[in-house]
C-alpha positions in Angstrom: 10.3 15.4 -6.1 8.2 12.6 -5.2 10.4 10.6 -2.5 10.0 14.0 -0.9 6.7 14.7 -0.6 6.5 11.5 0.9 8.6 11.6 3.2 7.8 15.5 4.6 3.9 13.6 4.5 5.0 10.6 6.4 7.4 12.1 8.8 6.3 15.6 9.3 3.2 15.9 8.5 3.6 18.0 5.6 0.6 18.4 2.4 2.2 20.4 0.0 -0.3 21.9 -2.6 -0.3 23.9 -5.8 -3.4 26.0 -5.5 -5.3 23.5 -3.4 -4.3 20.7 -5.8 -2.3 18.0 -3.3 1.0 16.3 -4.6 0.4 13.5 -2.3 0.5 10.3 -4.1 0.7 11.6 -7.5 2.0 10.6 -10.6 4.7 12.5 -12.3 1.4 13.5 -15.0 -0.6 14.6 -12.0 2.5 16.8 -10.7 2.8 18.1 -13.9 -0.7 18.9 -14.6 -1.0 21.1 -11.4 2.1 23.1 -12.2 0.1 24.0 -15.4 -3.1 24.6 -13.2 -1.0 27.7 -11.8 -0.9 29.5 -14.9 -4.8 30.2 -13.9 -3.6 32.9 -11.5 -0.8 34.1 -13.0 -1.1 33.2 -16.9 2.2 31.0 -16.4 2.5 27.6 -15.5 4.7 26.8 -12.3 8.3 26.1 -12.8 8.7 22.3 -11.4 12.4 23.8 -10.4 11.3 26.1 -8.1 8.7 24.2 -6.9 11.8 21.1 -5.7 14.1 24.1 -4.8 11.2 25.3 -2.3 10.3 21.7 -0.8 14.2 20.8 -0.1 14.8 22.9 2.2 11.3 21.7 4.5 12.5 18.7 6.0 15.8 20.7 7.6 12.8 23.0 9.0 11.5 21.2 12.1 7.5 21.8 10.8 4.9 20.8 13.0 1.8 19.9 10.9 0.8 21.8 7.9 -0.9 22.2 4.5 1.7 24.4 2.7 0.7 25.8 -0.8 4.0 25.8 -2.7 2.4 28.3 -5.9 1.8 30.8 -2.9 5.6 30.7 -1.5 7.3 31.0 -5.3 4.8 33.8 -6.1 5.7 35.7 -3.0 9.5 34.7 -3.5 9.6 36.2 -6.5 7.6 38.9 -6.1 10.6 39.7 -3.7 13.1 39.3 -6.4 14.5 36.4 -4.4 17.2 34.1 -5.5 17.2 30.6 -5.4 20.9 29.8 -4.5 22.3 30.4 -1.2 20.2 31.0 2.2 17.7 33.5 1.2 15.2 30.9 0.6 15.7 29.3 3.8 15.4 32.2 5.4 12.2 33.0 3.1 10.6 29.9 3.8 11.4 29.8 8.0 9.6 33.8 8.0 6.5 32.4 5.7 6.4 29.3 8.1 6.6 30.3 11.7 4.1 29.4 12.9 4.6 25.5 12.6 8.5 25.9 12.9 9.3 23.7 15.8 5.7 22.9 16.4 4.7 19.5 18.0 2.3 17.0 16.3 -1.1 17.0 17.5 -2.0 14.0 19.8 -3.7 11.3 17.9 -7.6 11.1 18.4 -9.7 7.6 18.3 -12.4 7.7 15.5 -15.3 5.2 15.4 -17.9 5.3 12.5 -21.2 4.5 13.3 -22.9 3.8 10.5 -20.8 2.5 7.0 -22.7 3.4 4.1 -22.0 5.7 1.4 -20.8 8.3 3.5 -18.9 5.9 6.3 -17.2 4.1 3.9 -15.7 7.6 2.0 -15.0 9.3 5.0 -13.2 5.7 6.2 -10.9 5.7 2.8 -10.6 10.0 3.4 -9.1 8.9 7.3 -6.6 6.1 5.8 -5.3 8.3 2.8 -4.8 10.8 5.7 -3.1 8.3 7.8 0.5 10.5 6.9 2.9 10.1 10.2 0.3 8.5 12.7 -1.1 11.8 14.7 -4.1 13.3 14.0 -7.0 11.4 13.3 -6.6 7.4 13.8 -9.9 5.2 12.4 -10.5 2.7 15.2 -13.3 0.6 14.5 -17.0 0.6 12.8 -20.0 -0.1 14.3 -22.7 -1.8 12.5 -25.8 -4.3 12.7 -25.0 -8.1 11.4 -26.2 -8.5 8.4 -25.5 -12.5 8.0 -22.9 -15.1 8.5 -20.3 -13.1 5.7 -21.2 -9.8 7.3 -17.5 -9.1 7.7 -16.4 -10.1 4.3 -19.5 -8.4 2.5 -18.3 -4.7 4.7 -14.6 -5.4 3.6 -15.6 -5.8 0.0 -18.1 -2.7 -0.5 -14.6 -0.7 1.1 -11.9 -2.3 -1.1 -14.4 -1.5 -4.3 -17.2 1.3 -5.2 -19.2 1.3 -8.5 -19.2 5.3 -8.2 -15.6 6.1 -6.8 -13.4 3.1 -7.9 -11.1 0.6 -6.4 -9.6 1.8 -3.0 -6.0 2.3 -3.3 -4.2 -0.1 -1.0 -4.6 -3.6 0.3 -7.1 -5.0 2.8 -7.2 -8.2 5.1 -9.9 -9.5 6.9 -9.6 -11.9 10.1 -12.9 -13.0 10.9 -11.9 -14.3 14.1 -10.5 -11.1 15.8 -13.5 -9.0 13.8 -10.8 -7.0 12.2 -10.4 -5.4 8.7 -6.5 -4.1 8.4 -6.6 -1.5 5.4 -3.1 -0.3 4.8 -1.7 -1.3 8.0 -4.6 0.5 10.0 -6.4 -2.5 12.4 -10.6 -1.1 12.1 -12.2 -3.1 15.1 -15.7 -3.9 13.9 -18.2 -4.0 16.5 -21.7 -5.1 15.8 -24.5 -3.3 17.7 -27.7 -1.7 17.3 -27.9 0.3 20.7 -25.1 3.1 20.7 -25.5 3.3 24.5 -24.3 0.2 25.6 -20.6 -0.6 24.0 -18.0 -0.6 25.7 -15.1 0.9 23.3 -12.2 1.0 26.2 -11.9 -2.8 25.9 -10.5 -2.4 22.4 -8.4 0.2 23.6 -10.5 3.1 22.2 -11.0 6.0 24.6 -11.9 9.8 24.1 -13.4 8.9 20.6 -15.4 11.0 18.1 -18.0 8.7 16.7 -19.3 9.9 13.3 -22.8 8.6 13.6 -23.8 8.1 9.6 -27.1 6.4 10.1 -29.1 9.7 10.1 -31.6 7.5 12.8 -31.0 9.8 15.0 -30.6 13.9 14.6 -31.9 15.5 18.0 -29.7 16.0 20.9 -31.3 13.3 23.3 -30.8 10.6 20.3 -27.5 11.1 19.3 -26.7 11.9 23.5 -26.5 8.1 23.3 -23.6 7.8 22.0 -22.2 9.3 25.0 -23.2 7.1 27.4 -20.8 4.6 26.0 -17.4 3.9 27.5 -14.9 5.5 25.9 -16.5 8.1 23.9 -16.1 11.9 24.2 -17.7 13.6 21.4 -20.1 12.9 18.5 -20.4 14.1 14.8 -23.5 14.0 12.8 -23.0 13.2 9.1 -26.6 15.2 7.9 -28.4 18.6 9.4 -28.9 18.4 13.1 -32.4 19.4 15.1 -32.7 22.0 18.0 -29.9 23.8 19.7 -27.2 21.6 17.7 -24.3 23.3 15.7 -24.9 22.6 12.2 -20.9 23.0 11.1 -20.0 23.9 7.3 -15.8 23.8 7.6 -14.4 27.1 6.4 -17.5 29.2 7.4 -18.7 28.5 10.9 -15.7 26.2 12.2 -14.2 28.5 14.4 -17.2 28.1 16.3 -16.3 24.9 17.5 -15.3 25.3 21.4 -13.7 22.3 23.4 -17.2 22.0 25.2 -19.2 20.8 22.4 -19.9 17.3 23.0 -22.6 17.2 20.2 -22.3 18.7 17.0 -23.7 18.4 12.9 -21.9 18.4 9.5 -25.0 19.8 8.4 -26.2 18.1 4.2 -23.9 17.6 1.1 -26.2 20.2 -0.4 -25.5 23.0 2.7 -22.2 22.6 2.4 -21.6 22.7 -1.1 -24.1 26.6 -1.6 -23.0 28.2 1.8 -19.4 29.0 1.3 -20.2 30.4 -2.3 -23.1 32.7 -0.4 -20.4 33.4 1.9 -18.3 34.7 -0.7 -20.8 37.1 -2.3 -22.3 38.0 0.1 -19.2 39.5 1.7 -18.6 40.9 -1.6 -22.0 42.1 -3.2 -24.4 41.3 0.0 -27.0 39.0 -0.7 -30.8 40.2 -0.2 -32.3 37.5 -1.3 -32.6 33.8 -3.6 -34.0 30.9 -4.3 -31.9 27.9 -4.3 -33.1 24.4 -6.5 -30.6 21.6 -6.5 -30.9 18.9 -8.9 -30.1 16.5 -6.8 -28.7 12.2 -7.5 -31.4 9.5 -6.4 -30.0 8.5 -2.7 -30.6 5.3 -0.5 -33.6 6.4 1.1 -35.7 6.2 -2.8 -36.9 2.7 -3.9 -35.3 2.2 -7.5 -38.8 0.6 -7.6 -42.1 1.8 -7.1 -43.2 0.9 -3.7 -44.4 2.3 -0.6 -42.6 5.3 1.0 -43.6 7.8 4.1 -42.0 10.5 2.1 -43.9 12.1 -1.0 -43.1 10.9 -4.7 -40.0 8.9 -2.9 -41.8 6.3 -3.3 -41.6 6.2 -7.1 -38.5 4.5 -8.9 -35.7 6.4 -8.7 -33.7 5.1 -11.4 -36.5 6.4 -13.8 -38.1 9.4 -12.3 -37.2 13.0 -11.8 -38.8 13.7 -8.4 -40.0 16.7 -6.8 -39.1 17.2 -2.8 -38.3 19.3 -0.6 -34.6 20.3 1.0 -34.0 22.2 4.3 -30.3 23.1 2.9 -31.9 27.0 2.2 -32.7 27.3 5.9 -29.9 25.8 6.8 -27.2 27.9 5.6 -28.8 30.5 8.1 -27.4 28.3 10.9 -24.3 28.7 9.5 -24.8 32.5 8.1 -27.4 33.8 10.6 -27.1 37.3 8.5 -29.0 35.2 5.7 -32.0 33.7 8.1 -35.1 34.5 6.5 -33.3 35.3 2.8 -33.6 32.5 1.0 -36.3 29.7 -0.5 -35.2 26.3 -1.8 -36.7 23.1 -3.3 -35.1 19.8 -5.2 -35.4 17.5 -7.9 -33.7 13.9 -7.8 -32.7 12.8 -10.4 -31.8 9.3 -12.0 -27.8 9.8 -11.9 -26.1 8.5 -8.6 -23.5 10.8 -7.8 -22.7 14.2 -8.4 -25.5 17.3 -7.9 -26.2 20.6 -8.8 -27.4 23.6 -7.3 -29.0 26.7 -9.3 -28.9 30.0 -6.9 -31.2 32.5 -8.5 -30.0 35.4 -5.9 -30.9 39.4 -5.7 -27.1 41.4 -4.7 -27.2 44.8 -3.4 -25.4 45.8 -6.0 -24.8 45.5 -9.5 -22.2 43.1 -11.2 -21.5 41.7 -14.4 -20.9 38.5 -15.4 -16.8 38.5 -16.2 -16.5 40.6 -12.7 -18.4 37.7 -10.6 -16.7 35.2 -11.8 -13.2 36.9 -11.7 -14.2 37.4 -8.6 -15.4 33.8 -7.5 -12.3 32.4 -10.0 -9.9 33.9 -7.5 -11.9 33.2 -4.4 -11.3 29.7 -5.1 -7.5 29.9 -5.9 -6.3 32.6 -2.9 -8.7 33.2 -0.8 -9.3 31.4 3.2 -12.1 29.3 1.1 -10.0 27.6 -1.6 -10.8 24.1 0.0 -14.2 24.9 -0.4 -14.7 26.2 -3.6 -13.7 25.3 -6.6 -14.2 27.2 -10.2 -13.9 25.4 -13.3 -15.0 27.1 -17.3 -15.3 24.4 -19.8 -17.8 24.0 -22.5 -17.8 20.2 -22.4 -18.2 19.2 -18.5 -21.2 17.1 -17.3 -21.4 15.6 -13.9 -19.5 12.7 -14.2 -16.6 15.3 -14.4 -17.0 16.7 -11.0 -17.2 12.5 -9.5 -13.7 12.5 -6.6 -13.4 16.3 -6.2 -12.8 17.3 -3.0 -14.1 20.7 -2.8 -17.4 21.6 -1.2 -18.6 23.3 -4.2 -17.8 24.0 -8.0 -18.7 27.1 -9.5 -19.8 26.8 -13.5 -18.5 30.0 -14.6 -19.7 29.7 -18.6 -23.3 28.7 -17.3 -23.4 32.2 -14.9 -25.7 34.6 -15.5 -25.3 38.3 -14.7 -26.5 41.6 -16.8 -25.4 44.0 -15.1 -28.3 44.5 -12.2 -28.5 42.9 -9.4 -29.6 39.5 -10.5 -27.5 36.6 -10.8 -27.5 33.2 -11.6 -24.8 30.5 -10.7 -24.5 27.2 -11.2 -22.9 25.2 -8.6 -21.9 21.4 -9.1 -21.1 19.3 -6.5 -19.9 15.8 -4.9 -22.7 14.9 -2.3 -20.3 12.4 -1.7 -17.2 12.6 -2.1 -17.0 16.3 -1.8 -19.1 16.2 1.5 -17.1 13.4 3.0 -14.1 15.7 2.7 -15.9 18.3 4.8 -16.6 16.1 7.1 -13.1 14.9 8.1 -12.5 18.6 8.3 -14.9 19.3 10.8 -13.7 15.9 12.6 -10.3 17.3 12.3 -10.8 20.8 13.4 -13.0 18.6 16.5 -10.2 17.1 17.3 -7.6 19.9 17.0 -5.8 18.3 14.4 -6.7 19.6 11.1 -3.2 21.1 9.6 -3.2 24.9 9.2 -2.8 25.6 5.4 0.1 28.8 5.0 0.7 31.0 3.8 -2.1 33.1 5.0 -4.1 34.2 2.8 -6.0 37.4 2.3 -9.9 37.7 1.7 -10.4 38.5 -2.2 -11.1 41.9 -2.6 -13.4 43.2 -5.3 -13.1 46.2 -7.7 -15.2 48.6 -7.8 -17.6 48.6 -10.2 -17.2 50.0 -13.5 -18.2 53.2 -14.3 -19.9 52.0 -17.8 -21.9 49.5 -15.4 -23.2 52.2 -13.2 -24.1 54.1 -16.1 -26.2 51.4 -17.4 -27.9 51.0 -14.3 
């Protein structure tokens, strides 16, 4: 099984998935461990057979680019009493999968990072793991200021290791003369610069870029316009909420927004992105009137871990021993990407000393009433089946803590044991996230879906429906 997934990743373009779970580059144990994942939606783990019997037949397919989630096809397979010798399954598989049967690979598009801290260099190792047949999205180079004489070696070190997210898996060269870093056979230019209006990025063959500006210096639409006055650039992302008229983008919810004229455009906070596509959820489900959203949030770069001066209140104080109150825009924000919500919900933050991995608490009012064991049915399936199972993720364990949640690439992570619901309209979830990790993924999403290249995930799937409430509920309210 694993020579082909590799090979219907490298030469087709192909992410097969059990539930949202990628085989790509996993160990036997990692394959294995998925197949049992399944069993969450249908109280049976996966047969591994089926599962090789459904990706054979892909690479005599012609498939354009596509994430393909093999639980879904032997579900619906058997559902259809199908049978796994002869051509049924073909035929099965080329009905499920028109829509990328013969389809051509997207053109690649030239990515430049502005900007590689925390979030450049994760969305840098996201872009190489995602290298797969060479369309799509290519990294091109990183743009930085000098930071001494080993300037080059130092950036090449702080990508091939990370104290939060480990070693990165590959090799990496440095030529010091060229200004190069080759990371699994990708050549990154690094360009060093402190005025994004001046480079010229076609003498390095880069042209119609998207540069990913990660410094945050610059959020409005005349600062990060700048960008665009260099050569060779077409569009530009922001990695943290955007000012003014600027789309603030959360992948899954508002992406279809995105239209071929928007030159300027925002991934909106870790923190946004992680509570709006859970909101999403219930909202479509039990409407949302109102809520109050706290994250406990991980120290970031902009705290001293000292005590020292700082123009933002109590950031000032160390943040490796402090709990500190401050403020988040992420409540408002989610009305930019659910204007139905504008006006609905409150929010505030506590950092805390732990450097990775957050939390958010939603205290919300439904329309309606729900019970604990129907929410999180409801939010349980959501993330297995529904359009937002990249986004969220649902998890019921007694014994998780943060660290747990460190490398997962969904959005958000709904804590079903710590939910609270009655039976009114008053809820409580609990929503873990990677503000790093997690967020990067959303990122390359949004760059993707920017550049026309992020792969369509089939089969469709339907909304989540919910029951109707019980009648002993009613009753009780």
């Amino acid at each position: 099984m694993i020579p082909l997934i590799g090979r219907l990743y490298r030469e087709h373009g192909i992410v097969p998935s059990i539930h949202g779970r990628r085989l790509i580059n996993s160990s036997p144990i990692d394959i294995l461990q998925a197949h049992r994942f399944a069993r969450l939606t249908s109280d049976a783990v996966l047969n591994p057979a089926k599962t090789l019997a459904v990706l054979e037949p892909l690479e005599s397919l012609s498939l354009g680019s596509a994430s393909i989630d093999i639980a879904c096809l032997v579900s619906r397979f058997d559902e259809q009493g199908g049978s796994y010798e002869g051509d049924a399954l073909a035929d099965f598989l080329r009905s499920e999968l028109a829509e990328v049967v013969g389809a051509e690979a997207p053109k690649p598009t030239d990515v430049v990072l502005y900007g590689f801290g925390r979030i450049g260099r994760l969305v840098a190792r996201i872009l190489l793991a995602h290298a797969g047949k060479g369309s799509g999205l290519r990294l091109r180079a990183i743009v930085v200021r000098k930071g001494g004489d080993s300037d080059l070696k130092k950036r090449a070190s702080l990508l091939r290791r990370d104290s939060v997210h480990g070693s990165f898996q590959g090799s990496i060269e440095v030529d010091e003369e060229s200004q190069t870093i080759l990371a699994n056979g990708t050549l990154i230019q690094v360009i060093y610069s402190d005025d994004p209006a001046s480079i010229d990025y076609t003498q390095y063959g880069i042209d119609d870029a998207i540069v990913v500006d990660n410094t945050g210096r610059w959020r409005d639409e005349e600062g990060l316009g700048q960008h665009l006055r260099s050569k060779g650039v077409a569009r530009v992302l922001l990695t943290a909420p955007g000012k003014g008229d600027i789309k603030n983008i959360v992948y899954g919810i508002n992406s279809d927004e995105i239209e071929p004229g928007d030159t300027i455009l925002s991934a909106a906070s870790c923190t946004t992105n992680a509570i709006t596509p859970v909101l999403a959820a219930l909202d479509e489900a039990y409407g949302v009137d109102r809520g109050h959203v706290e994250t406990v949030h991980s120290f970031t770069n902009d705290q001293n871990l000292i005590d020292n001066f700082h123009k933002g209140d109590r950031r000032g104080r160390a943040a490796t021993l402090n709990m500190v109150i401050t403020e988040t825009g992420a409540a408002k924000a989610v009305a930019k990407a659910l204007p139905q919500l504008k006006g609905r919900l409150t929010g505030s933050a506590i950092r805390v000393p732990t450097p990775d991995v957050s939390l958010a608490i939603l205290n919300l009012t439904l329309r309606r009433a729900v019970t604990k064991d129907e929410i999180n049915a409801y939010l349980r399936q959501t993330s297995l089946t529904s359009p937002l199972r990249q986004q969220i993720d649902y998890i019921e364990s007694p014994e998780v803590v943060s660290t747990d949640f460190v490398g997962n690439n969904r959005a958000g992570i709904v804590d079903g044991l710590a939910t609270i619901a009655n039976g009114d309209e008053s809820v409580v979830l609990y929503v873990w996230y990677d503000n790093e990790f997690g967020y990067s993924c959303q990122v390359v999403r949004v760059i993707e879906k920017m550049a026309g290249a992020h792969p369509i995930i089939l089969p469709e799937r339907e909304p989540v429906r919910v029951e109707a409430v019980p009648a002993s509920v009613e009753a009780a309210v």
